[in-house]
Every structure is written in structure tokens, then in C-alpha cells.
C-alpha positions in Angstrom: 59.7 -40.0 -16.9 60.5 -42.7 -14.2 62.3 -41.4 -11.2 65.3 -43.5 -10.4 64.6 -42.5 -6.4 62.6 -44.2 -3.9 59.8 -42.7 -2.1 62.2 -41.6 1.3 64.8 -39.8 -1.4 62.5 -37.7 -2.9 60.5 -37.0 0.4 64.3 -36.2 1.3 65.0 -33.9 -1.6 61.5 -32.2 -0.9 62.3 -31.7 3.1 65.8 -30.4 2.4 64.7 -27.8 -1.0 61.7 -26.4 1.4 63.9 -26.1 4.6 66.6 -24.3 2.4 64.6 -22.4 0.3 62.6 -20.8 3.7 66.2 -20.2 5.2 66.2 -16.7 2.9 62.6 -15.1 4.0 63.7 -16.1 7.6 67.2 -14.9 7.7 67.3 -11.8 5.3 63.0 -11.1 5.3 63.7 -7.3 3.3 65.9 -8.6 0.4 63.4 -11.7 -0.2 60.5 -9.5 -0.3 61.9 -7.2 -2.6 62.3 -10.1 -5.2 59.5 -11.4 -4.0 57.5 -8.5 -5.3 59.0 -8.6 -8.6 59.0 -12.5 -9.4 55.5 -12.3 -11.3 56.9 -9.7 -14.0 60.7 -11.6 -14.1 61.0 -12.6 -17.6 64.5 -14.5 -17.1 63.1 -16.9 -14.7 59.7 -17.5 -16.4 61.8 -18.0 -19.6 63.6 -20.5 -17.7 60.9 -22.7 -15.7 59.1 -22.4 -19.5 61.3 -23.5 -21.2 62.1 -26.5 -18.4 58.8 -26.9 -18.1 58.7 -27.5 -21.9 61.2 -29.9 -21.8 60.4 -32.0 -19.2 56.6 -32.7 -20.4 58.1 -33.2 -24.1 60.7 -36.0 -22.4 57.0 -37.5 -20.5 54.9 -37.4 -23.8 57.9 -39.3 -25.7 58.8 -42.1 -23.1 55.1 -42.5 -22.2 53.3 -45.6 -23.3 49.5 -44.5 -24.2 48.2 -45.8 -27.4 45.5 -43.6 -27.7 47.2 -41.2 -29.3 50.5 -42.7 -30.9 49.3 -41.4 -34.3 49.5 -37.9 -33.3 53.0 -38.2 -31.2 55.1 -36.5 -33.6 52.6 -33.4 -33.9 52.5 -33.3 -30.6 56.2 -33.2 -30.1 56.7 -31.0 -32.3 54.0 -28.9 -30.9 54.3 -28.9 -27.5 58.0 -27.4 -28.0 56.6 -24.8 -30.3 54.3 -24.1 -27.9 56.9 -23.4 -24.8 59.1 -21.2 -27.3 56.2 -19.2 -28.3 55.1 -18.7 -25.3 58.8 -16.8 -24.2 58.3 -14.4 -26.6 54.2 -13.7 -27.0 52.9 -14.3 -23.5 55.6 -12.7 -21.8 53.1 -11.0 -19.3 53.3 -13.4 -15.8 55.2 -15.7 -18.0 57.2 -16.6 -14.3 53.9 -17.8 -12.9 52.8 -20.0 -15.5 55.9 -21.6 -16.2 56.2 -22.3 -12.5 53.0 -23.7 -12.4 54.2 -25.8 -14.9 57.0 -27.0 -13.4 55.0 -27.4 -10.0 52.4 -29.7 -11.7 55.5 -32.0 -13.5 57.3 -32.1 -10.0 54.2 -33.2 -8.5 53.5 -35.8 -11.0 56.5 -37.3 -10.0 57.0 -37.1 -6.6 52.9 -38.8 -6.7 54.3 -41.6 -8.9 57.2 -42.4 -5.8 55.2 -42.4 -2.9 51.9 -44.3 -4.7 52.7 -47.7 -2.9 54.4 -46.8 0.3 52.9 -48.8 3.0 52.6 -45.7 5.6 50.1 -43.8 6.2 52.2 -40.5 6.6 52.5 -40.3 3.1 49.5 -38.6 2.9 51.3 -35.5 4.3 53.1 -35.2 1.1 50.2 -36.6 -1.1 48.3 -33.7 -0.1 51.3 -31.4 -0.3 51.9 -32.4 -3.8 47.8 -31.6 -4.2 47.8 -28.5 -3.2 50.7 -27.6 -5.5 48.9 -28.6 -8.6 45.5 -27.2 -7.4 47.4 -23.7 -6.9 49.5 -24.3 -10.2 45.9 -24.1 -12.1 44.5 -21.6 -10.3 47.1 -19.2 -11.3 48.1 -20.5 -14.4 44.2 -19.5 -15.0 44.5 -16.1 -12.9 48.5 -15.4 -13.0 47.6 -12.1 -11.3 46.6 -13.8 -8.5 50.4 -14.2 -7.6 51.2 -11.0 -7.6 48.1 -9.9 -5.3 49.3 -12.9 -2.5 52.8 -12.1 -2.9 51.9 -8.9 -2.4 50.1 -9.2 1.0 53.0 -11.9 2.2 55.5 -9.2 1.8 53.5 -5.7 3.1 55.5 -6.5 6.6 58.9 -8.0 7.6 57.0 -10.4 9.9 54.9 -11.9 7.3 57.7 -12.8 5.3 60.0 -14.1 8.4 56.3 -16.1 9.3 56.4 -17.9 6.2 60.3 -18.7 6.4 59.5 -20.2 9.7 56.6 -22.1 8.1 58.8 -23.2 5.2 61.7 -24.2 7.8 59.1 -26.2 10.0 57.4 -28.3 7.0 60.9 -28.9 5.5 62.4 -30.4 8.9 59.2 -32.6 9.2 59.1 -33.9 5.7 63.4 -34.6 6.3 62.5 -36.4 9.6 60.3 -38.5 8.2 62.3 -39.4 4.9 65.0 -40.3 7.3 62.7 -42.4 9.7 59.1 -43.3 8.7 59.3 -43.5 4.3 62.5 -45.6 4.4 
């Protein structure tokens, strides 16, 4: 799926999603953590980002171009939908983590795809960003459990969790100030 942004929108979107989203841990560090602890057994949201997740790479394999396999496109439609819907209802154990590791990889294709031929070189910041999201999207759609053990040590104290808002915040304002400046 072609994004219809250039690379200093989406750098934009990203800045603005990871300032906003650390705003919560930061401001209000007890009610975060409390969901925090539960999002690797929430079964709403993993149905969710599955079933988006599902979607999203169904809408890639169909618009994408690769002759290689053309023969076997409709199985593969067909099967990676079955797939996602299956996957609601018989893995429903961590089924938050792996269908956010989903999403992060299909994010991270495309935000990869919109900075590939800008000229600076601080669009390595979010090239590696972007990295590291599909890196940790395989480790724990591998070991989900994994999620649960981090999340667990990022919530044991107010502090950690009002650290990693003011990390969030940071990176965010950094990413916006440069889609506003430098990746126009």
C-alpha cells in the first residue's frame, strides 16, 4: 500500500502519536501501569490490532506487483484472512502482542517506504527507529511472554513509568522538530 504522505508527514504523524501517547505514563503514571499490566492478556485490543493487522497485509498482498507468486494470489487471500480470524478465536493467549507486532512491522514497512530517498542524513533516526520496531515485533511475536515480563519491570514503580513518558515525550518532540524543519 502506497502512502499518499511525504516523508516530513509521516515523520510528523510519528512525532505527534509518540509525544501524545507518552503524555499518559507521564501525567497519570498509576492508571497507565495498571493497563499496562494487563495489555498482554487484553483480548479486545489484540482482536482489534489482528484483525487490522489482517487487513492491512491482505490490502498489500493484493495491490502488490510480484509475479512470483500471482498463481497462488487468491489462496493467499483467501488464506491470509482465514488466518487473522482464526487466530481471534484459537490463539487467544497474548493475542494483544502478536497482533501488535503485526501492526508495528506493516507501520514500519511504510513509514521505510517514505523516507527511502530523503536526501538527509537525519533520517536515519527514524530508519533505525522503524528497525527496532520490527526487530522487537519478532522477538515477541516469537516469545509474546516476553511483553508481559518487560511490562512488568516498567511498571514495578511510579518512576519507571513517569521515566518512560518523559522518554516517549522527548523522542516525539525531536521526531516533530525535525518533520517540521530538517525532512521537509
Amino acid at each position: 500500500m502506497k502512502l499518499p504522505l511525504n516523508f516530513s508527514q509521516v515523520a510528523l504523524v510519528l512525532g505527534l502519536g509518540c509525544f501524545l501517547g507518552h503524555l499518559w505514563p507521564l501525567l497519570r503514571p498509576g492508571a497507565c501501569a495498571g493497563w499496562l499490566r494487563g495489555f498482554h492478556r487484553n483480548t479486545a485490543v489484540g482482536v482489534v490490532l489482528m484483525l487490522l493487522g489482517s487487513v492491512w497485509f491482505e490490502q498489500n498482498l493484493q495491490n502488490s506487483e510480484i509475479s512470483d507468486f500471482a498463481a497462488f494470489r487468491p489462496f493467499l487471500l483467501g488464506g491470509v484472512l482465514a488466518i487473522g480470524i482464526a487466530s481471534c478465536f484459537v490463539v487467544r493467549d497474548y493475542l494483544s502482542v502478536r497482533g501488535s507486532a503485526i501492526v508495528l512491522c506493516l507501520a514500519a514497512d511504510l513509514v521505510l517506504d517514505a523516507q527511502r530517498w530523503h536526501p538527509s542524513p537525519l533520517r536515519y533516526l527514524v530508519t533505525v527507529w522503524m528497525y527496532v520496531w520490527v526487530t522487537g515485533a519478532i522477538w515477541v511475536a516469537v516469545s509474546p511472554w516476553r511483553v508481559r515480563d518487560w511490562l512488568a519491570w516498567c511498571t514495578q514503580s511510579e518512576g519507571r513509568v513517569r521515566l518512560m513518558g518523559v522518554a516517549g515525550v522527548v523522542w516525539g518532540i525531536l521526531i516533530s522538530a525535525l518533520a517540521v524543519t530538517v525532512y521537509r
